[in-house]
C-alpha positions in Angstrom: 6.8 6.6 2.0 7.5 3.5 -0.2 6.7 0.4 1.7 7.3 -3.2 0.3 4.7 -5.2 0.8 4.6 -7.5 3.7 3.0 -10.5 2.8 -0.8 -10.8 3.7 -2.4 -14.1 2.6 -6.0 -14.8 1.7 -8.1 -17.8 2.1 -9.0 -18.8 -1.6 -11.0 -22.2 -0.1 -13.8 -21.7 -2.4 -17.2 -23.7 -2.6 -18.9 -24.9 -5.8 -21.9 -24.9 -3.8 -22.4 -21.2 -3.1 -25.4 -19.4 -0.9 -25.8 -16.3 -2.6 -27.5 -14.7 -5.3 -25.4 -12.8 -7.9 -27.2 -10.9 -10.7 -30.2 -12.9 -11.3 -32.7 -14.2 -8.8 -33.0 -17.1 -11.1 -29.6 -18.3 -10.4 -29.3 -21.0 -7.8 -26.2 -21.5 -5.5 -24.9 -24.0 -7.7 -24.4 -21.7 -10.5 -22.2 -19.8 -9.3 -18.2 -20.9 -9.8 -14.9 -18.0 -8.8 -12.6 -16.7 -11.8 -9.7 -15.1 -11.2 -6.9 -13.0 -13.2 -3.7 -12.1 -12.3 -0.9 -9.9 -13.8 2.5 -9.0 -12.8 3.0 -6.6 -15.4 2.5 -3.2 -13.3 4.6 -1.9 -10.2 6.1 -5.2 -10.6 4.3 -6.7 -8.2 1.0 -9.0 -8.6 -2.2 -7.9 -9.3 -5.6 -9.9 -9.0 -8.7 -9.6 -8.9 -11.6 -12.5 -8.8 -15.2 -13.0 -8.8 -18.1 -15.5 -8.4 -20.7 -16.0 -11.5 -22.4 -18.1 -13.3 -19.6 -19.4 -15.7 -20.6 -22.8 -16.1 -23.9 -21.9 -17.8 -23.9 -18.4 -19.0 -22.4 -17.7 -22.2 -22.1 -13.9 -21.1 -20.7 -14.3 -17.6 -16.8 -14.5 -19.4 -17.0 -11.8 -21.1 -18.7 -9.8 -18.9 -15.1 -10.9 -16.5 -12.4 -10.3 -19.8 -14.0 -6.7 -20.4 -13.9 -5.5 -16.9 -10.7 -6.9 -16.2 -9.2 -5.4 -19.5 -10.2 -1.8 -17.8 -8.7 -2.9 -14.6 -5.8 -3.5 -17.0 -5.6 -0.4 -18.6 -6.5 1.8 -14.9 -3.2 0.3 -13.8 -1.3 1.0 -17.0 -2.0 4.9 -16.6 -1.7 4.7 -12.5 2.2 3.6 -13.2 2.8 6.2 -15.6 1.5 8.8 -13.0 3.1 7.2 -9.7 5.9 4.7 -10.9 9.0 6.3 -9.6 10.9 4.4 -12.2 8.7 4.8 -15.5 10.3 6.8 -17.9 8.4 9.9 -18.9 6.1 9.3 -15.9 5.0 11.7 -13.8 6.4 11.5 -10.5 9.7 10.1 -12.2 9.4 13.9 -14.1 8.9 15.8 -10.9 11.8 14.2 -9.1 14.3 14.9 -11.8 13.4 18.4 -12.2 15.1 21.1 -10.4 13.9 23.2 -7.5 11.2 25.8 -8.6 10.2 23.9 -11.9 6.1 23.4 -12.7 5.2 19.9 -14.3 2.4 19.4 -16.2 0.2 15.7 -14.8 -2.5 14.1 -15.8 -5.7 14.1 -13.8 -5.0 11.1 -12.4 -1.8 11.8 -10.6 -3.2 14.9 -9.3 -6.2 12.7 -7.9 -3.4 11.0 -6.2 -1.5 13.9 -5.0 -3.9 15.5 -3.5 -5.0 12.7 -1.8 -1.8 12.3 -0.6 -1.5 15.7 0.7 -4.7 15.2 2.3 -3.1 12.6 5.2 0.2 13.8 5.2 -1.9 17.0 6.4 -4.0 14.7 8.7 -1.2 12.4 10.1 0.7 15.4 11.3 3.4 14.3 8.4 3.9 10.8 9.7 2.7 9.8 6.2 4.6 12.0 4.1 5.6 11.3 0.3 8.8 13.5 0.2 10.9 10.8 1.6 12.3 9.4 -1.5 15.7 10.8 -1.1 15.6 9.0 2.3 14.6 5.7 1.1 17.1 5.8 -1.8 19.9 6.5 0.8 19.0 3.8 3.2 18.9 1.0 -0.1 15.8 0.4 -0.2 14.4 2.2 -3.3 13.8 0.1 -6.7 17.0 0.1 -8.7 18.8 -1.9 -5.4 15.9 -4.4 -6.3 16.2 -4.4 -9.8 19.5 -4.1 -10.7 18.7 -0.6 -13.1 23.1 0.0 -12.5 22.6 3.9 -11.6 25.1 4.5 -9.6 25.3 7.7 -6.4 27.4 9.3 -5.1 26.4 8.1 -1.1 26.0 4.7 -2.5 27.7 1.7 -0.5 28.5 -1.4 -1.2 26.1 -4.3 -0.7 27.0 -6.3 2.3 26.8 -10.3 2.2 23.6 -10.4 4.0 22.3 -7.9 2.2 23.2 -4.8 4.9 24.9 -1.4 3.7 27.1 0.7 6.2 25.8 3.8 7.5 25.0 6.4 5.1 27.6 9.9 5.5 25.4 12.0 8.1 25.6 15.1 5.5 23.1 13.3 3.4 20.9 12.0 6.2 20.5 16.0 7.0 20.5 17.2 3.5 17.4 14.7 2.6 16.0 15.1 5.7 15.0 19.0 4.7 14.3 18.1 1.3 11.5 15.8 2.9 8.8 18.6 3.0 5.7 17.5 1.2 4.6 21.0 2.0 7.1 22.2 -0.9 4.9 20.1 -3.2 1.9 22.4 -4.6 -0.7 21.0 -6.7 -2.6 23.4 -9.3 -5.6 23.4 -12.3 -8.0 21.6 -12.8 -9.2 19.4 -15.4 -10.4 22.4 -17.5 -6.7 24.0 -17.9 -4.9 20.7 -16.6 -3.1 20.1 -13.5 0.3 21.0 -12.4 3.1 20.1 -9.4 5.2 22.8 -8.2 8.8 22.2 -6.5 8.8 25.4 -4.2 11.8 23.3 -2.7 15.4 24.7 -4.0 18.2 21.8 -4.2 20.8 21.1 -1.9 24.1 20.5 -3.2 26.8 18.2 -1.9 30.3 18.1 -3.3 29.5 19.4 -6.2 26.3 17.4 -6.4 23.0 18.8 -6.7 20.3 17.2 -4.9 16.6 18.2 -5.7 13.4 17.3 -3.7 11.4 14.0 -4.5 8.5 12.0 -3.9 7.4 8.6 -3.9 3.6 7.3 -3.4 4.2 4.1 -2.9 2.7 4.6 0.6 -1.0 5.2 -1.4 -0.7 4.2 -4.7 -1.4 0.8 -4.7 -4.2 1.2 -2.5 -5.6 3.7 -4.4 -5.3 1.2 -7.6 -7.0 -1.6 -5.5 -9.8 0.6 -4.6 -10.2 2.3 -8.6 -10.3 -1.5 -9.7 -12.9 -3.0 -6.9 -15.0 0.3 -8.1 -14.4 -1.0 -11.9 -15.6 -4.5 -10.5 -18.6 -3.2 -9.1 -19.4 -1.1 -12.0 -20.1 -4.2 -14.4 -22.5 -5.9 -11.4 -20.3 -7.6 -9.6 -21.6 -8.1 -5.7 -19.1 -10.9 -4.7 -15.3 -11.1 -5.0 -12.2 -8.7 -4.3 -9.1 -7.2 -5.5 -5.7 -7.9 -4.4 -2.7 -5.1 -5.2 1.0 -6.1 -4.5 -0.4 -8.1 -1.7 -1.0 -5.3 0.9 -3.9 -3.5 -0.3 -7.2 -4.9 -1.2 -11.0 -3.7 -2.1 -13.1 -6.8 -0.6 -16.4 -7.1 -2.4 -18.7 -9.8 -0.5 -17.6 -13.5 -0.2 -20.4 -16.2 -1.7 -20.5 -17.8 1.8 -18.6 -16.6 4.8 -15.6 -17.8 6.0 -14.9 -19.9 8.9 -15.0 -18.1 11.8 -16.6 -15.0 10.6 -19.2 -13.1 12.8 -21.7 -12.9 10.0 -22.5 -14.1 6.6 -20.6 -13.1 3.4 -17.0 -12.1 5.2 -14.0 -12.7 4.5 -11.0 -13.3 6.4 -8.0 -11.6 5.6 -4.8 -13.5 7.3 -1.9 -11.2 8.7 1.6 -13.2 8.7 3.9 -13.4 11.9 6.6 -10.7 12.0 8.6 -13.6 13.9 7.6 -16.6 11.6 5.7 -15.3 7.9 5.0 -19.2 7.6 2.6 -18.1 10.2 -0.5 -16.5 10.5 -0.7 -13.9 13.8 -4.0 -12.8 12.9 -7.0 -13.0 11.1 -9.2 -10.0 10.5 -13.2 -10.4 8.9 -14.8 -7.6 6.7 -16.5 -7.2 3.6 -17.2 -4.6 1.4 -14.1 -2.4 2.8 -10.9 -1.4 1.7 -7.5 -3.2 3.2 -3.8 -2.2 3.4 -0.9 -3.6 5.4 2.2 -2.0 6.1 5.1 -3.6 8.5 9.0 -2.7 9.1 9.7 -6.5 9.2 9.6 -7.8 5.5 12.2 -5.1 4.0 14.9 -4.5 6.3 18.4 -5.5 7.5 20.3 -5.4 10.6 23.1 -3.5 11.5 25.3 -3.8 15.5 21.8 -5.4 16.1 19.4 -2.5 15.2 16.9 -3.0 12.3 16.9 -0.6 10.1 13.8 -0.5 8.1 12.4 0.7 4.3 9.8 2.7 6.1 11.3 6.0 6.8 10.8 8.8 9.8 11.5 11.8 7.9 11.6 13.8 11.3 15.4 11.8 12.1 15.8 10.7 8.4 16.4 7.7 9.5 14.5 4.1 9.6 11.4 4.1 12.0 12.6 2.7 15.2 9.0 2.8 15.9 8.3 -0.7 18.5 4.7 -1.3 15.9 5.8 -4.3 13.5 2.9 -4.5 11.3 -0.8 -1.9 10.8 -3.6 -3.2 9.2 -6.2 -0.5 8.3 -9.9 -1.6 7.4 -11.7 1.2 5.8 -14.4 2.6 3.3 -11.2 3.7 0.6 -8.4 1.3 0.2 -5.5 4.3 -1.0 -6.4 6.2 2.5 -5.8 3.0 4.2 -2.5 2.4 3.0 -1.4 6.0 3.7 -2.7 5.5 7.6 -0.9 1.9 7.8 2.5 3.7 6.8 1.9 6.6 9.3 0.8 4.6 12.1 3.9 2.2 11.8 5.9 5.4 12.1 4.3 6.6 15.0 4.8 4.1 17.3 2.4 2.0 19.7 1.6 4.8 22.3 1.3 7.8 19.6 -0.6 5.6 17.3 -2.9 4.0 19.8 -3.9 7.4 21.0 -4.6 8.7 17.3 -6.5 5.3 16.4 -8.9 6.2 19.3 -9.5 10.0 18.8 -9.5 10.1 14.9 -9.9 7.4 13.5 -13.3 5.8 14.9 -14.4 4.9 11.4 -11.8 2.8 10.9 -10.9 -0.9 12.2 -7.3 -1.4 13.1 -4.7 -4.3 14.2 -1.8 -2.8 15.4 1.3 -5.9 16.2 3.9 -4.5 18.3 7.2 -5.7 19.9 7.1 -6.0 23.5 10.5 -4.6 25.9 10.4 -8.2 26.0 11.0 -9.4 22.5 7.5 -10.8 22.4 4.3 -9.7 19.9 1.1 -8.6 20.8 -1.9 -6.8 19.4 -3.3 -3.2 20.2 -6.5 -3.2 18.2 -9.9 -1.0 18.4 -11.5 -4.1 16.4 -14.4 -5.6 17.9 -14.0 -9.4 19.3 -15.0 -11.4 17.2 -14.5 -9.5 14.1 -10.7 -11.0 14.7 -9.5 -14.0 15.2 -5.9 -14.5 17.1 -3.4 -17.2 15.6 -3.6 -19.7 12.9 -6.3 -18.8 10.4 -9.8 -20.2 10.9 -10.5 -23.6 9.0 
């Protein structure tokens, strides 16, 4: 399920007097400075990633940053061309515009993906479930309403002036709604005789127009770069810093010293914006060395007869969620399976998700912000006290 990020801020008040050790026991704290990159070129959203090292007095230390950013660079170059829905001669963007029945060939990569994919759509019941990019198209919320690509459908509506469309015709709410089967998806090979999707689903025709099935992993693929690039971090030494992917998924190394308010040394915090108010912070989560991801209905959406209608999709109505859960934020050990479990627990809504949260996801910390009957916010969490922190962030 594509999601657009909601934004998720993190403290960058770093020290030049830092408490930790990084790669030599010879280094004292005041060796140690933060670098950080950042590119916009991939998904186009941002991409960062920083680090603390000796940079003031190690002639190595820069390099040793430009050479493992560079493969950062180049992991998120081949991740868009295996799960950009919009890169020509991708993957996915091959899949979707092939016809029901058809076998495309995909690099290892996007099946790592896919099957991963499969794996919690499998798990979730289908609450996370990539097939849903008719759906999102429909509704306006895929990319080309966003950046103005001109193709043109046949169920398109015009743009309202605050940025609504009317209701879609009902035909193509049903229609995509059975071409949402991520079960009709089938992943083969391996890497010896390469890997191949399968569209077991045949296309639905309306007025003359025929409709295949598609898929979208926006719902795991930035999560599953932010994890790939913490591991590239990690790989060339690196105990302290994180990575930050489209500003809702993140692979948190250690911090130098911890941040205020944590519950014990080297955390972070990770600050979760107000539904109600962004300029706002409602929450502020501590963890290190864990994978992040934050999904919410509230940043992408309009209103229409004074019902939201949201980018994150139910594909069991075809509709937007009317789920009452405004925002999930999934701590974990792998940042791509977070991101799939924010998106399905968003859709499930608080009494369905709560009750999954407790019986199957026990490894997992989660802050769950709901609407209230009402109109207020609160939280439904199975994070320890402590290892949270209601309100503004900590100072």
């Amino acid at each position: 399920m594509r999601k657009r990020e909601p934004f998720l801020l993190m403290l960058f008040a770093f020290s030049l007097c830092m408490g930790c050790e990084l790669f030599s026991p010879k280094k004292t704290p005041g060796d140690m400075q933060s670098k950080r990159k950042t590119t916009y070129q991939y998904f186009g959203t941002v991409c960062f990633a920083s680090v603390y090292d000796d940079f003031r007095s190690d002639p190595s230390a820069a390099t040793r940053f430009e050479t493992a950013w560079n493969e950062i660079i180049g992991m998120l170059g081949r991740l868009e061309a295996s799960a950009s829905v919009e890169k020509a001669g991708g993957d996915i963007r091959r899949f979707n515009e092939a016809r029901g029945g058809e076998t495309i060939p995909i690099s290892p990569m996007t099946a790592e993906i896919v099957d991963l994919a499969k794996q919690f759509y499998e798990f979730t019941d289908g609450a996370y479930n990539p097939a849903v990019a008719n759906l999102v198209d429909l509704w306006g919320f895929s990319p080309r309403f966003r950046n103005g690509s001109g193709t043109k459908m046949p169920y398109d509506r015009p743009m309202n002036e605050d940025g609504s469309f009317d209701l879609p015709d009902p035909r193509y709410v049903e229609a995509f709604r059975k071409l949402s089967d991520f079960s009709k998806v089938r992943l083969e090979g391996d890497r010896g005789s390469g890997f191949f999707l399968i569209k077991d689903a045949e296309n639905i025709e309306i007025d003359g127009v025929s409709y295949p099935l598609k898929i979208d992993l926006g719902g795991i693929a930035k999560g599953y770069g932010a994890e790939k690039a913490g591991a590239i971090l990690r790989s060339h030494g690196y105990e302290y810093g994180y990575v930050n992917l489209g500003l809702s998924s993140m692979s948190l190394l250690k911090r130098n010293v911890a941040d205020s308010g944590a519950p014990s040394k080297n955390m972070w915090a990770v600050n979760i914006s107000n539904p109600d108010d962004k300029s706002r912070d409602f929450l502020s989560v501590f963890g290190k060395d864990v994978g992040v991801s934050t999904s919410g209905t509230y940043d992408m959406h309009y209103s229409i007869d004074g019902r939201d209608y949201s980018h994150i999709i139910d594909t069991q109505t075809g509709e937007p969620t009317r789920s009452d859960i405004m925002s999930v934020t999934v701590l974990g050990p792998d940042a791509g399976r977070d991101d799939a479990l924010s998106t399905a627990l968003c859709v499930m809504g608080r009494k369905k998700a709560v009750g999954f949260m407790k019986s199957k996801l026990k490894d997992y910390r989660i802050a769950l912000i709901v609407r209230r009957t009402d109109g207020g916010l609160e939280l439904a969490t199975n994070i320890v006290r402590g290892y949270y922190a209601k309100g503004k962030r900590p100072r």
